[in-house]
Structure formats: structure tokens, C-alpha cells
N, C-alpha and C positions, 0 to 999 in steps of 0.2 A: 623188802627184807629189813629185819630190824638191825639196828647197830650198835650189831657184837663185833665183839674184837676181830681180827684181820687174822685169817690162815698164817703167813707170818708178813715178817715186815720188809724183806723184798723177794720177789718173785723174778728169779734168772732165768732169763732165757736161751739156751741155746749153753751145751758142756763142749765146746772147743776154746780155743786157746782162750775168748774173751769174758766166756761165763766160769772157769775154772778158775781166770786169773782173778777175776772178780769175788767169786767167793773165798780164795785164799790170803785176800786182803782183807776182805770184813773179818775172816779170823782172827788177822792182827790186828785190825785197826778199830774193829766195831764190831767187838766178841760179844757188846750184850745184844745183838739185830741176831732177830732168827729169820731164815732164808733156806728154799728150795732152789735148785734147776729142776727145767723140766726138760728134755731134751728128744725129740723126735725119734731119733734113730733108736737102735739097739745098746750103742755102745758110745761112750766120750769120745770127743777128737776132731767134732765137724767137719773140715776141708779135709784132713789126713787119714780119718777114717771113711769118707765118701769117694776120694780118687782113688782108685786100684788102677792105674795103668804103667805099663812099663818103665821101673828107674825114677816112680813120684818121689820129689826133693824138695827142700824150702828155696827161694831162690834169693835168699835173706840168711846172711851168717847166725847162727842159731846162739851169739854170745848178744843179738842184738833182737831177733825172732825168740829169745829165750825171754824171762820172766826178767824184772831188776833183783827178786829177792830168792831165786832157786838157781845157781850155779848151772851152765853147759857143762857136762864132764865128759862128753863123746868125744875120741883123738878128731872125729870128722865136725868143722864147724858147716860146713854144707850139706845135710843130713839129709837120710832117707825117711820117709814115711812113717816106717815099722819104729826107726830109731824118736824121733820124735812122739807120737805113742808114746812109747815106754817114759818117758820123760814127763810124761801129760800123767801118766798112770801113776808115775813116783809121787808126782804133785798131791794127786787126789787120797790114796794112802795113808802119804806121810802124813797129809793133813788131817786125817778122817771126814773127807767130804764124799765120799763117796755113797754116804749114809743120806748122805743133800739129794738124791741126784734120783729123779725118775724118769725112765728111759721107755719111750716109747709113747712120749703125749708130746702133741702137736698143739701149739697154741694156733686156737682160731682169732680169736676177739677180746679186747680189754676194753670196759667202758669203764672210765672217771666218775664217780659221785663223790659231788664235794660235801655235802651233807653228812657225808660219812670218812671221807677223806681214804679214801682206799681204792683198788681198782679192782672192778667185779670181770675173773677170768674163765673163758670158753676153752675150752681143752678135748683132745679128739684122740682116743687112746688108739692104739695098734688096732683092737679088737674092732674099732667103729664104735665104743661109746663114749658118750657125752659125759663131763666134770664138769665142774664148776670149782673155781678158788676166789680168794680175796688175797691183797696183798696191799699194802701202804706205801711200798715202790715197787718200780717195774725198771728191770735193767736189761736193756735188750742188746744178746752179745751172739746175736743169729747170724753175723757174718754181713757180706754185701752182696751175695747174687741168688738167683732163685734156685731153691737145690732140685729145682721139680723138673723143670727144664733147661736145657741150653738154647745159648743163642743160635738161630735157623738162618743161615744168609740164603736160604731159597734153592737149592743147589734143584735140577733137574734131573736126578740121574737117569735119564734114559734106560738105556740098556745094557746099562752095566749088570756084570752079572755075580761081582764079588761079593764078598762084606762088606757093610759101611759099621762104622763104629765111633760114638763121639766118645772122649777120654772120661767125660762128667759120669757116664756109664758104660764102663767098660765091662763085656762079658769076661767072666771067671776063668770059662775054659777056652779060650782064644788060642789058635793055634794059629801062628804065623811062620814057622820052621821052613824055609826054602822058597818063602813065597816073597812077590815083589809087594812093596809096602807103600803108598802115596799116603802123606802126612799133610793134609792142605794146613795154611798156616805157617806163622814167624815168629807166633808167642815167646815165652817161656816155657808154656804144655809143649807146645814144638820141637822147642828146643830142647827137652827134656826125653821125648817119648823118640826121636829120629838115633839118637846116639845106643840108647839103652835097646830099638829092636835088631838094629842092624848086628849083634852078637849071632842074630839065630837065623833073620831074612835072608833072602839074597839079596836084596837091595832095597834101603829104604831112601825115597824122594822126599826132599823136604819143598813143598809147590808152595812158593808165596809169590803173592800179589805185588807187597811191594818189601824190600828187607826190613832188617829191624837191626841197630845200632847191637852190639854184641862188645862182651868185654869180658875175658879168660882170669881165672885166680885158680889158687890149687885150693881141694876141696877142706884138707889141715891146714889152720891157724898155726905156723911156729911156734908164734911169740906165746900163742896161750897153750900150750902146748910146754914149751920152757918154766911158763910162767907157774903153771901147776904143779913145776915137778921141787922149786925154791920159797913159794910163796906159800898161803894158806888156799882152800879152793876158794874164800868167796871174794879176799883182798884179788887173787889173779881171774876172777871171773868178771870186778868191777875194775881193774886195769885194760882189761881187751875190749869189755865193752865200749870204756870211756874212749880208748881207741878205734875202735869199728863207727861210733856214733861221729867221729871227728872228723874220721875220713868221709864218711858218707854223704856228710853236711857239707865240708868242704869242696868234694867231685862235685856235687851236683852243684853249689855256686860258683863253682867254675867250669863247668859244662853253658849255665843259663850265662855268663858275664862274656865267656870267649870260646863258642860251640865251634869255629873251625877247628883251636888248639886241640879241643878234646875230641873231636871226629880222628884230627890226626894223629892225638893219643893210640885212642885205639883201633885206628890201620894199623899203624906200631907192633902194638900187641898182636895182632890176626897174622902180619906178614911172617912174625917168630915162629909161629905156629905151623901157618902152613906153607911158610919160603918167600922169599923176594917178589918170585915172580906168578905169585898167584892173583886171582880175576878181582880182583876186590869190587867189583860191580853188586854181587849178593851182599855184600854187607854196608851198602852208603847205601842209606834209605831219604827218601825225595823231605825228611826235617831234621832239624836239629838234635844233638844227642839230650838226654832227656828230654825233648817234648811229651816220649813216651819213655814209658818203665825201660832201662837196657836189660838187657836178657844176658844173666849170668852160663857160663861156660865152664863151670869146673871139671880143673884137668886137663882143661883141651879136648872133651870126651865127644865134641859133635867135631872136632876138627881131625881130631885122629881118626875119626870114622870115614872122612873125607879121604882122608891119607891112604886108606886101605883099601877105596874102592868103594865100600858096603854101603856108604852114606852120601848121596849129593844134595846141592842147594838148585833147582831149577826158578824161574821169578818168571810168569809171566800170566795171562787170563785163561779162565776156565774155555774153552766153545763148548764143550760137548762131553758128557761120560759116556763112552762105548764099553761096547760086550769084555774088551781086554784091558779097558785104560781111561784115561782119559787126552782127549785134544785138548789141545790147546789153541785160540787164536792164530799164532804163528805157525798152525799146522803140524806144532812139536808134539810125537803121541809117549806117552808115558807109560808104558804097562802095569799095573796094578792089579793083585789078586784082592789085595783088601785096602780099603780107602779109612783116613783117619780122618775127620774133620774135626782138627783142635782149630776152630772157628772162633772161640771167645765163650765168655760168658755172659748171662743176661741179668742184668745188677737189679737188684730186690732192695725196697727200702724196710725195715724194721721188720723183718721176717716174713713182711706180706700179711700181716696181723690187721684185721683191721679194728683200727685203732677211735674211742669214740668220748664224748665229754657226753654224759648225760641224756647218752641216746645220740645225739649228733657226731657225725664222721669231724673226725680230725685229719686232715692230711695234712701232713708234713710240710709238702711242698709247699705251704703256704704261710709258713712260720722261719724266723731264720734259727741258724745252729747259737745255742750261746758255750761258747769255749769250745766246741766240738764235742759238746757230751750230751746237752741238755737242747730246750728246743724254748722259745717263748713264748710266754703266754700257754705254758705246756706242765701241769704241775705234777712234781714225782715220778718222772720219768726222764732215763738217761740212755746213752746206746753208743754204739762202740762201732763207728768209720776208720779203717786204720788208716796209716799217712802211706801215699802214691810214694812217697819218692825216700821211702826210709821202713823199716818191719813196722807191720801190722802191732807188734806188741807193745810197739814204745808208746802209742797211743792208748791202748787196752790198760796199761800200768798206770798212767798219767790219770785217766778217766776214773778207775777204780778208785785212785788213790784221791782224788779230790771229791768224789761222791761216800765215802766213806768218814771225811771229814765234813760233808754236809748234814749225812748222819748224826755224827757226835752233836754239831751246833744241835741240830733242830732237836734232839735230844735235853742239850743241858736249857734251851727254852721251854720245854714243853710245845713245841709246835709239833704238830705233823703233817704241813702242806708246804710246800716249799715251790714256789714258781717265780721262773727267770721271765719278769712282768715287762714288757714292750709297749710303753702308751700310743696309740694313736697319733698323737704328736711327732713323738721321737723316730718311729717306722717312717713315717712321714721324711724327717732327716734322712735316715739311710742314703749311705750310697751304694747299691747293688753291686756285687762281683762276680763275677763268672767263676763259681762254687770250684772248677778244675780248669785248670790251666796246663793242661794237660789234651791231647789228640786224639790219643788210643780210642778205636773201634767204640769199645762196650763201655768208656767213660763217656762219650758223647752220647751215646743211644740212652742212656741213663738219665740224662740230667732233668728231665722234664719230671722224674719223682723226688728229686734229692729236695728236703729243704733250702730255704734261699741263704744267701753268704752275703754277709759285708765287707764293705773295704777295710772296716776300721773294728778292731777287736772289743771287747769280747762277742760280739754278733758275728762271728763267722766258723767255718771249719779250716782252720790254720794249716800249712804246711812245712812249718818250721820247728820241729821240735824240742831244739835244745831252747828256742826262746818262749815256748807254751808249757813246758815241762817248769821253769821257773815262774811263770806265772801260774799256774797250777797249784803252785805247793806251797809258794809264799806269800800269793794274792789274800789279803783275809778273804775269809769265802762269806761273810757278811759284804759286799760290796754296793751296796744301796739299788742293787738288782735285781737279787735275789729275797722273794717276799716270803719270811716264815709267820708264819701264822698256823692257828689252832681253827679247827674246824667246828663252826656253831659260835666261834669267840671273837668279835670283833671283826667278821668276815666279809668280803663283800656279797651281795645277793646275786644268788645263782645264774640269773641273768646277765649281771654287769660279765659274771666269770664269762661265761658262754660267750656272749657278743667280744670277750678279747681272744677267747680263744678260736672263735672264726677269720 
């Protein structure tokens, strides 16, 4: 191919929270970059347009899951699906990205050629045909787990003769009215989909293996609620947030410094809920509170289901799926017309793209993260992990916003290659980290794709965001790591490139 100029100068990947936020930032920040999404599905919205099952929610206050520069204005900061949508949809509108955005291509392949300094893109429309693009960046904002399939823990179902249904794909016309409901699983999906069926079932079971740390708030924010109706909306939308970001940070450093105080926090909380003298056996899980994600409870909505009959917690092993139910080990039988297996998800690195320098595979896992956005030894290319222990958007806003100003630089240089360069030597130094410090099922089963983590920053994926969020915005983003250069101009030979990026 000769080198002609580039289809445009980034290619988004993926129109949910982290390809939306991204293009609404080069708006502001880097109005003369032209830029597509290409986006698989039908329609914007990623994870809230893919889950249809009963009562889908953020499990993340939407003043902190929301954008830094687009106001939450819903009375609910615990929001439903539809409602978030609509917010996603204001975004793209107001901005006129919507114009960005082609729906219905499936990126297969991006190969690097540094000769030409752009990324030559395989594309797979609805229909089954083939495209081709170029692009100069590549920002990949496809989420973290595979949308193609769920995680399979193996289940045998015998002779069971219900429904099975995982939540990842939930059928449309699902009729669960009068019927008994086993919900395997402790998640968040769990805890989300057990409260919202029991309105219609006659009983839904929530079967986990082992419980999961739980902690109750109401699904309205007061304060930003008050604060909307005194203040201007974006001065009271950066007040709740700077507060939701404070507490959050704070809970979880003192969940990790002193986990019995906050185990017995929230026993606290669960006994208000459902009385003095209830079993709190389903809710002390065999680790510490945040090792794993806690699982949000707005309103009391899986407890008050409990209160009524409609909803229990049972915790014990699968033995067997029969004709009515399933067994259990302790011979305990559950009756079940339809079986929910919220079993987890199965986590995808960069959309499952495969990704390649000049004909040769790149994989990830063999590169470390530099700031959590970029990859080294990896040129023109960034991607979006959000933070375990705090919303997915704090890091999508951080990431845009400091790729945006790597834009501008390699602009007012005339470069157009940009790679966070790792010598041989220095890798060498590393001291390796265990990328998640974190338990959860489908963050372990994961790690063997993730890029590698350092101890010591910027080579790692951080989990502390008010202190990544300043380094982000105020770090120069010249840091003698970051190598701009012009392609053809002083470059190194394609070779040297290749041998650092393996």
C-alpha cells in the first residue's frame, strides 16, 4: 500500500461509556484530530445496551460512573440501564458524535507499520463483509470481558427440565410469573437480578457457594439532590462527586488497614435491615471486605425481598440438577422452574483484536501497562481497564484526558509515533506485581492475558485514583519515556522496532 494519508487520526473502538467518553474529550481537547467509532452492536452503550435482564443497574453512583464534564441530573444516583442510555445518548447529540459512530463493524485485526506510522484495520460488517481502514491511533474502549461468551463453570445439568438462562443473554420474552427461580451466584448480577424477579416469581433462591461482603445505601443521593436545587448543576455535580470519590477512597483504605472494623461495619448495616436476630452466616464470606468488589444493595431491595418471603440466600455445593431443582451436597433440594447462572464473566483483553506490529502478533501479556492507558514498546495505542475498587469512568476520563494531550504534543512537534519505549536493561530492573490484588473468580481466571504490572509507576495499572488522576494531568507528558518521533525521520530501523516490541 502506498502512503497516503490515514482514514482519520484515531480509530475508537467500542461506543460505550469509554469510546464515547473518549470522543467527547477530543472534542474539547483535540478539535483539530479526526476520529470514528466503529462499534459492533446496533446501537451505543456497550455493557447497558448488551444486559437486558431483570432491574440492570450501575453498581457505581452515577455522580462517579458518570462523565467529569457531563452533570448526573437523574433524582436516582443508582441508576437503571434505560436511564443511563438516555445519558449516553444526551452525550452523543449534544456533541454531534453521533455522526462518528458506525454501528455494526466488528474489529478483527490492527497491524502497525511503522514505515507509514498508522494502523492498517480489518473490520467485519453485520452483513459478513470485509473493510479495511487506517488510522494513526488506535484507542481501544471495548470494555474488559468477552461479549461473545460467558464464563462456563462446567455445570452438568442432568435432568433438569427447566430453563437455563445466563444474564449476558438474557431471552426477550422470558416468562418467570409464578415460577420458582434459582439464581446460582453472589455477584452483583446476583444481587441485582434476585430482588428485581421476586415482584413476579414465587420464589427466587439466591444459591452461592460462598457469600459476598454486602453494604445497603439508598438509591437517591440527598446531598446532590439539595445541592441541585441551590447551586448551579455543574458546580453541584463537581461537589458530590469530589464527595463520592472521597468516600470511596477512604472505605476501601480502611476496609484494606482494619477489614474486621469494616466486616463489622457492615454486619451493622445488614442487622438494621433485616433485625437483630438474623443468620448473618450468608453474608461473612471466608475473605476480607474488599478483596473482592462489595456488592451494592440499594434500598434494601435484596433484603426487603428476604423480609417478604419471595427472596432467600441459600450458600452451599451444587451435587446434582434434577427433573425439579437442584441438590445440593447436604441433600438440601431447591425447586427451580428456571435456573439463572449469574456465574461471572470471562474477561477479554483489547476486544480480542488481534493485535500485530508488521505482521507479527503482539500480545499484550508480554508488555507492561505504562500509566494504565498505554503499553510499552507499543506505539499509538491506548485502552481503557477501569479501576476494581472505584467506577469504571474515573479511569476512562483520566485516560482520554491524558491521550488527548499526547495528541496536542506530538502535534505541535510534527511527530506522529509516539511509544512508551522500555529498554532491555530497564525491564530487566522491574520489579513485577501481581497486576490485581484482588480474589474475584473472573479476575483470577484472567490474568494469564492481562499485560504485566510493576511495583513502581509509571509501568503499571494503578489502583488509586485520586493519586493517578494528578499524575495524569500534571505529569508533563514529555517524560523521557515517551519517544515522539516522525516516521522516515530519524527513526529507528524496523527491526530494532520489532525486536523491542516482542
Amino acid at each position: 500500500m502506498k502512503n497516503t494519508a490515514t482514514d482519520f487520526d484515531v480509530l475508537i473502538v467500542g461506543a460505550g461509556i469509554s469510546g464515547i467518553g473518549m470522543a467527547a474529550h477530543m472534542k474539547d481537547k483535540a478539535p483539530g484530530h479526526s476520529f470514528a467509532i466503529v462499534e459492533r452492536r446496533d446501537n451505543l452503550g456497550g455493557t447497558w445496551d448488551l444486559f437486558r435482564y431483570p432491574g440492570i443497574r450501575s453498581d457505581s453512583d452515577m455522580h462517579t460512573l458518570g462523565f467529569d464534564f457531563e452533570p448526573w441530573t437523574h433524582e436516582k444516583s443508582i441508576a437503571d440501564g434505560p436511564a443511563i442510555l438516555d445519558y449516553l445518548d444526551r452525550i452523543v447529540d449534544e456533541r454531534d458524535i453521533r455522526k462518528h459512530i458506525r454501528f455494526g463493524h466488528k474489529v478483527l485485526s490492527a497491524d502497525w507499520r511503522d514505515s507509514e506510522a498508522r494502523w492498517h484495520v480489518t473490520l467485519e460488517t453485520a452483513q459478513g463483509e470485509r473493510k479495511h481502514l487506517t488510522a494513526n491511533w488506535l484507542y481501544l474502549g471495548a470494555g474488559y470481558y468477552d461479549y461473545d461468551e460467558a464464563y462456563d463453570p462446567g455445570f452438568d445439568l442432568g435432568e433438569f427440565a427447566g430453563e437455563v438462562v445466563h444474564p449476558q443473554f438474557w431471552p426477550k420474552d422470558l416468562d418467570y410469573r409464578g415460577k420458582n427461580v434459582v439464581v446460582i451466584g453472589s455477584g452483583a448480577t446476583a444481587v441485582t437480578i434476585v430482588p428485581s424477579m421476586s415482584d413476579k416469581a414465587a420464589k427466587v433462591t439466591m444459591l452461592q457457594r460462598t457469600p459476598t461482603w454486602m453494604f445497603s445505601r439508598p438509591a437517591k443521593d440527598a446531598l446532590a439532590n439539595f445541592l441541585r436545587k441551590i447551586l448551579p448543576e455543574k458546580t453541584a455535580y463537581r461537589i458530590t462527586r469530589w464527595k463520592n470519590i472521597t468516600l470511596q477512597d477512604l472505605g476501601f483504605k480502611r476496609a484494606r488497614a482494619k477489614p474486621q472494623k469494616m466486616g463489622e461495619a457492615l454486619h451493622k448495616r445488614i442487622r438494621k435491615s433485616l433485625g437483630d436476630d438474623c443468620d448473618l452466616a450468608p453474608f461473612t464470606p471466608p475473605y476480607n471486605p474488599w478483596d473482592q468488589r462489595l456488592c451494592l444493595v440499594p434500598d434494601d431491595d435484596l433484603f426487603e425481598a428476604m423480609k417478604s418471603g419471595k427472596a432467600e440466600i441459600v450458600t452451599g455445593h451444587i451435587k446434582a440438577f434434577e427433573k425439579g431443582g437442584v441438590r445440593l451436597t447436604d441433600d438440601q433440594f431447591i425447586p427451580a422452574d428456571i435456573v439463572v447462572t449469574a456465574t461471572g464473566l470471562k474477561l477479554a483483553i483489547a476486544g480480542k483484536i488481534a493485535l500485530s506490529r508488521e505482521g507479527r502478533k503482539i500480545d499484550l501479556a508480554q508488555h507492561y501497562y505504562y500509566k494504565g492507558c498505554m503499553f510499552s514498546n507499543v506505539p499509538n495505542l491506548a485502552a481503557v481497564f477501569g479501576y476494581l475498587n472505584a467506577s469504571w469512568t474515573l479511569r476512562a476520563d483520566i485516560n482520554s484526558d491524558f491521550i488527548c494531550r499526547v495528541l496536542q504534543e506530538s502535534r505541535q512537534r510534527g511527530a506522529d509515533i509516539v511509544e512508551p519505549v522500555l529498554t532491555p536493561e530497564a525491564e530487566a530492573a522491574i520489579v513485577e506485581d501481581d497486576i490485581f490484588d484482588f480474589s474475584s473468580g473472573y479476575i483470577q481466571r484472567g490474568k494469564a492475558i492481562m499485560p504485566k504490572n510493576a511495583v513502581a509507576y509509571p509501568w503499571r495499572l494503578n489502583q488509586e485514583y485520586v493519586a493517578d488522576r494528578k499524575r495524569m494531568k500534571e505529569d508533563p507528558v514529555d517524560d523521557g519515556l515517551l519517544d515522539f518521533r516522525r516516521h522516515g525521520a530519524n527513526a529507528r530501523g524496523a527491526g530494532e522496532q520489532l525486536e523491542a516490541a516482542e
